[in-house]
C-alpha positions as CSV (number, residue, x, y, z in Angstrom):
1,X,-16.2,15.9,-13.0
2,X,-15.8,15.5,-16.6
3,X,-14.8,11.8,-17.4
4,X,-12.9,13.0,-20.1
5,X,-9.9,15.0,-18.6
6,X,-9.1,12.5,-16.2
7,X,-5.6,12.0,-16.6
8,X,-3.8,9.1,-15.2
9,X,-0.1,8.4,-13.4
10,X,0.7,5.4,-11.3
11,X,3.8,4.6,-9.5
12,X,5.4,1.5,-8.8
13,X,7.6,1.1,-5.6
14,X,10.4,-1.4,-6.1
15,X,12.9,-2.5,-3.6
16,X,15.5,-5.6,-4.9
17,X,12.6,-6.5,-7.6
18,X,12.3,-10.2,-9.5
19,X,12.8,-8.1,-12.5
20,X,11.2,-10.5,-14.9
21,X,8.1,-11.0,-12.6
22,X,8.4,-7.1,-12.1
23,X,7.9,-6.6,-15.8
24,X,4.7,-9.0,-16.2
25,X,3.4,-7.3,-13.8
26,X,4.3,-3.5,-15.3
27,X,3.0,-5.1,-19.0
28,X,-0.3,-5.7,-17.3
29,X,-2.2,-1.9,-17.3
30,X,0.9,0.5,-18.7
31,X,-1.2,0.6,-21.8
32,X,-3.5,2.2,-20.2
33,X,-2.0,5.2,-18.3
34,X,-0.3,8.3,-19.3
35,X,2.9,7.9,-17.4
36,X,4.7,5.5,-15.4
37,X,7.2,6.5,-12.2
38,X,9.1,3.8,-10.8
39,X,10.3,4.3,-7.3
40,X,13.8,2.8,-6.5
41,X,13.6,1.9,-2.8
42,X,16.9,-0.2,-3.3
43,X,19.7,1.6,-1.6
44,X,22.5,3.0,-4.7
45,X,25.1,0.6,-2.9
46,X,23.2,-1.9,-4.8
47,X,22.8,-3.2,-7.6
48,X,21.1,-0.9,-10.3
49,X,18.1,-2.3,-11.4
50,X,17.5,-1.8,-15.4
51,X,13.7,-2.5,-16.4
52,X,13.2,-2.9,-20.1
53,X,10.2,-1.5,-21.2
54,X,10.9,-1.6,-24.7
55,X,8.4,0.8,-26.5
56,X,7.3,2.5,-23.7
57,X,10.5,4.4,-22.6
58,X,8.8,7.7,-22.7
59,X,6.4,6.9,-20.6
60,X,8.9,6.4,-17.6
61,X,10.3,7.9,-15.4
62,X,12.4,6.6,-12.7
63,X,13.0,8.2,-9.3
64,X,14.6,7.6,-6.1
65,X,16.6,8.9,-3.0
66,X,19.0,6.3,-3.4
67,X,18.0,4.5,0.1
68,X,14.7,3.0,1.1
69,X,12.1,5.3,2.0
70,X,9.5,3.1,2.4
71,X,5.9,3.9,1.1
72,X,4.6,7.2,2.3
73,X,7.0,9.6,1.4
74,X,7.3,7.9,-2.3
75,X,3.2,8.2,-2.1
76,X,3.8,12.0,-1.5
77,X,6.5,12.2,-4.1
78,X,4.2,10.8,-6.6
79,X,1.2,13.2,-5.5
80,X,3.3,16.2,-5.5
81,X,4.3,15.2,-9.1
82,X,1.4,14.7,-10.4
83,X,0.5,17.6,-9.0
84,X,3.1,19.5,-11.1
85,X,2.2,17.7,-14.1
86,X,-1.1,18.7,-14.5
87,X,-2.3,14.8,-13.6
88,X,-5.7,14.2,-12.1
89,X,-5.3,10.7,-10.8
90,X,-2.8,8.2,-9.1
91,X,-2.8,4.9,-9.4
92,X,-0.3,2.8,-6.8
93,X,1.2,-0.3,-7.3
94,X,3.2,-2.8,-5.6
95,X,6.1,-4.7,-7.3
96,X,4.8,-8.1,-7.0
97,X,0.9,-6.6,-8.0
98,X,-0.3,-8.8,-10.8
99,X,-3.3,-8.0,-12.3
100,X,-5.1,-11.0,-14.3
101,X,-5.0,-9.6,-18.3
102,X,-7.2,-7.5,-19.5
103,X,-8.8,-6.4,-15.9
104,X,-6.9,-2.9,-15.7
105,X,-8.7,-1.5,-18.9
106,X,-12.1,-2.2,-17.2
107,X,-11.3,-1.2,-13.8
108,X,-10.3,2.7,-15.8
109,X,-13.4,2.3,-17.4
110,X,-15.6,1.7,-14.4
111,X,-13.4,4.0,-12.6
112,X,-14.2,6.9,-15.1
113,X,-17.6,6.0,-14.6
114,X,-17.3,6.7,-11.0
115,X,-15.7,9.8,-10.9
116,X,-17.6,12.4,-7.9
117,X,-20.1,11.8,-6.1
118,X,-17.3,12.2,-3.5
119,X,-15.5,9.3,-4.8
120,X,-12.3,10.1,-3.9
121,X,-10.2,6.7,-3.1
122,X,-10.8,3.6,-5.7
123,X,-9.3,0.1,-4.8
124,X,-9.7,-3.5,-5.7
125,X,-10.3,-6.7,-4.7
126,X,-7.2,-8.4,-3.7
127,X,-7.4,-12.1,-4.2
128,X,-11.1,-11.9,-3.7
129,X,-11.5,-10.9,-0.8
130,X,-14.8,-9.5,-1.1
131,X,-18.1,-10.7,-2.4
132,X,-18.6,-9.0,-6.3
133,X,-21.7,-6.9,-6.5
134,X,-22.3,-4.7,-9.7
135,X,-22.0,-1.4,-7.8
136,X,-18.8,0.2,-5.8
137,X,-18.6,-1.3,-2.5
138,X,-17.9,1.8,0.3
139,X,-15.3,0.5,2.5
140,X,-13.9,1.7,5.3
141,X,-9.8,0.9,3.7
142,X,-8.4,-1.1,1.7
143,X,-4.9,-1.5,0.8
144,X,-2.6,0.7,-1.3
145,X,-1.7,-1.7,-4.2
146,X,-3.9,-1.0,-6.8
147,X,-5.8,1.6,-6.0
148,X,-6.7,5.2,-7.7
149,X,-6.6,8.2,-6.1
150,X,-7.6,11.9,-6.7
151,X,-4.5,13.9,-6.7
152,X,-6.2,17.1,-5.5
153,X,-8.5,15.8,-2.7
154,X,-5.2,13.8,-1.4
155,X,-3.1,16.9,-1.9
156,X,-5.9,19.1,0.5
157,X,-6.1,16.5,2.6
158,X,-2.3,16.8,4.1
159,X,-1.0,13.8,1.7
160,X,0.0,10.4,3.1
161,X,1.0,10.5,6.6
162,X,5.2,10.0,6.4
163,X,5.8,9.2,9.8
164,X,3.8,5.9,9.7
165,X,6.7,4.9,7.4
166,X,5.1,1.4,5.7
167,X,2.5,-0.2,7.7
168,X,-1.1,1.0,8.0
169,X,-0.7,3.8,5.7
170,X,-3.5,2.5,3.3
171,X,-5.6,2.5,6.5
172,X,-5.1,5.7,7.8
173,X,-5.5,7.7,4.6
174,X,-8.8,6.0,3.7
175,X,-10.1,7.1,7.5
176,X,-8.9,10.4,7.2
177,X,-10.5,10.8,3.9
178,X,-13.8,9.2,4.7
179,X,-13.8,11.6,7.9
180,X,-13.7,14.7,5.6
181,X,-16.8,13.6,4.0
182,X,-15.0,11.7,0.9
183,X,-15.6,8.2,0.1
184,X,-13.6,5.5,-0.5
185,X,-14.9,2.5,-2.8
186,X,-13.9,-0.7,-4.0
187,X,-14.4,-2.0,-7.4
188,X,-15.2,-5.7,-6.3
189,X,-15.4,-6.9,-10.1
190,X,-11.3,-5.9,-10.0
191,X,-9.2,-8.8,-9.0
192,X,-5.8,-8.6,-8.1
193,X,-3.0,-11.0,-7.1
194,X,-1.7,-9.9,-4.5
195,X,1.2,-11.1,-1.9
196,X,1.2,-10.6,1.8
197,X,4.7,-10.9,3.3
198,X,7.0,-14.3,3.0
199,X,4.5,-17.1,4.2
200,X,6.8,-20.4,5.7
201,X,5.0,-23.1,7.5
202,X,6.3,-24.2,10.2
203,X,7.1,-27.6,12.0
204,X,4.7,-26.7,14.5
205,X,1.6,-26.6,11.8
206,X,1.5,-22.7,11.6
207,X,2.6,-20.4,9.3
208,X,4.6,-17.5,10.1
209,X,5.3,-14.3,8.0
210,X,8.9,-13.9,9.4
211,X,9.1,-10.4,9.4
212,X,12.3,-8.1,10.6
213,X,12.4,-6.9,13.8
214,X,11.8,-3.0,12.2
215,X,8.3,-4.6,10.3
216,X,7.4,-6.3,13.5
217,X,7.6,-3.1,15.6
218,X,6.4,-1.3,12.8
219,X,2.9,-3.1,12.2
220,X,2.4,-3.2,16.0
221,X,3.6,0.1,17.3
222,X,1.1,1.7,13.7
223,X,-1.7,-0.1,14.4
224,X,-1.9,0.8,17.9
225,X,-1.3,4.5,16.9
226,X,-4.3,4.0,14.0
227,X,-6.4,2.3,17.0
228,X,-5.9,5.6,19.5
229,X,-6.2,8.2,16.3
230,X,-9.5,6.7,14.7
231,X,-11.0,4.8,17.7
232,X,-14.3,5.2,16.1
233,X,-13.5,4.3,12.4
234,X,-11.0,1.2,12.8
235,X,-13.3,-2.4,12.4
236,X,-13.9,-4.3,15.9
237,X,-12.5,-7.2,13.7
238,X,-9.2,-5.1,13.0
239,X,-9.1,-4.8,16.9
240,X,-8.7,-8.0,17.8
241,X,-6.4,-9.0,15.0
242,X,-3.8,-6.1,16.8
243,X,-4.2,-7.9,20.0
244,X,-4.1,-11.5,18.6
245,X,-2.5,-11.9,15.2
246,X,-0.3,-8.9,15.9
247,X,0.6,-9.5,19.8
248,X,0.2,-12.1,21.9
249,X,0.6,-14.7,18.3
250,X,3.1,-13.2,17.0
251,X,5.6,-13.4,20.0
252,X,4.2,-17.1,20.3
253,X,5.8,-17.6,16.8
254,X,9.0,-15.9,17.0
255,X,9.8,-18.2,20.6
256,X,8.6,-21.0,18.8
257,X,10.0,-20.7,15.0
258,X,11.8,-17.6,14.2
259,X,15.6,-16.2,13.8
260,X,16.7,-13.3,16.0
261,X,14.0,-13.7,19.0
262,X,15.6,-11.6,21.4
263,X,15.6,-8.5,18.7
264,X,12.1,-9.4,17.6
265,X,10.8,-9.9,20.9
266,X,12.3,-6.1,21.8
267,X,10.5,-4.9,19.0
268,X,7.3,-6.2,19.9
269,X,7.7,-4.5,23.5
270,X,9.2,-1.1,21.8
271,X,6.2,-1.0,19.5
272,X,3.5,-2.0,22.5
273,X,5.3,1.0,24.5
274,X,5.7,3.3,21.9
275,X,2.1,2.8,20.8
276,X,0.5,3.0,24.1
277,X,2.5,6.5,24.4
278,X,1.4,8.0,21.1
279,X,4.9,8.1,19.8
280,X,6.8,6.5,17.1
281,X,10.1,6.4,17.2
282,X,13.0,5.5,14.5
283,X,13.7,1.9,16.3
284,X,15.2,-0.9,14.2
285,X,15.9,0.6,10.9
């Protein structure tokens, strides 16, 4: 593929955003794409978030449904737009992303630099989580935030899979793609801030995420789905964080140090059950 027509949109899904940490974070690589959608997850009873972007106004767009639709359907959204457009390439972000400055420009440049070779899914290193080497690291997943993907291969591929909602999305798009002979590839030289849920220690020494009953029935009931679609693909590591981190652990913590335990502790049964059975169903929301 010619380096030169690659053509760049990235989206940005918000839901009740810090605005001014939400900007710092925008400022950081909107220089260097061609268009910017922002994806209000907030639901229109709320309050209407205004992002100045002064000097770049007609390079955003803003979209939304007016309630939360998660991740998925936003990804597909933003695909099917792009799509449309005439855009090659799709970069997702989080709202609380932060690249450090300067490091967009050169991941685009090593990303153009990358382009076939079946290359289909670029990500990043999120708070350095793995070792830099010069080349692309191939990588089973990695998360959404941050990375690039081709808009065509994605489109042919059947898009992001909707009815996973929020959790393990990243994970099952980069199996599916790698199973059709794509790759997916980290730029390890990329760093990027990046937060994982509301971390609160507790009195007991732990920390806990603190999740809603819908998230805690969402990772659990989603990765055990992930575990029974791509037995052969998901990381014996990733295994027994489902069992431990995301099971037996996490009902430890929510007896121990959490609000609403009878709720959560129905979700993490729901999303054991519903797992084990193949189906997901629309619990908690």
């Amino acid at each position: 593929m010619d380096n030169k027509k690659m053509k760049l949109a990235a989206i940005v899904i918000i839901y009740y955003p810090d605005i001014k940490d939400l900007q710092k974070n925008i400022f950081r690589y909107i220089d260097d794409i061609d268009k910017l959608l922002i994806w209000d997850n907030s639901p229109s009873d709320s309050q209407t978030y205004r992002i100045a972007l002064d000097g770049y106004e007609d390079k955003v767009e803003v979209l939304t449904t007016g309630k939360n639709e998660f991740i998925a359907y936003p990804l597909n959204q933003a695909v099917k737009w792009c799509m449309e457009n005439n855009f090659t390439h799709l970069l997702s972000m989080d709202q609380d992303s932060l690249f450090d400055v300067g490091e967009f420009k050169l991941y685009k440049n090593r990303v153009h630099k990358n382009l076939g070779n079946k290359n289909v899914i670029f990500g990043v290193n999120p708070n350095n989580k793995f070792r830099k080497q010069n080349d692309f690291l191939p990588v089973n997943w990695f998360i959404t935030s941050g990375s690039i993907y081709d808009v065509n291969i994605i489109n042919k591929l059947g898009g992001f899979r909707e009815d996973y909602k929020i959790d393990c999305v990243d994970n099952e798009i980069c199996y599916r793609t790698n199973l059709n002979g794509y790759r997916t590839v980290v730029d390890t030289k990329c760093h990027l801030n990046q937060i994982f849920g509301n971390h609160k220690k507790t009195i007991f020494g732990f920390t806990t995420l603190g999740y809603s009953p819908f998230r805690t029935y969402s990772i659990l009931c989603n990765h055990i789905l992930l575990w029974k679609q791509y037995p052969q693909q998901i990381e014996k590591e990733l295994k027994k964080e489902i069992v431990k981190e995301y099971f037996i652990y996490r009902f430890v913590k929510i007896l121990l140090s959490e609000n609403r335990k009878i709720d959560k502790s129905m979700a993490l049964f729901y999303g054991f059950v519903d797992g084990i059975r193949g189906v997901r169903k629309n619990r908690f929301c």
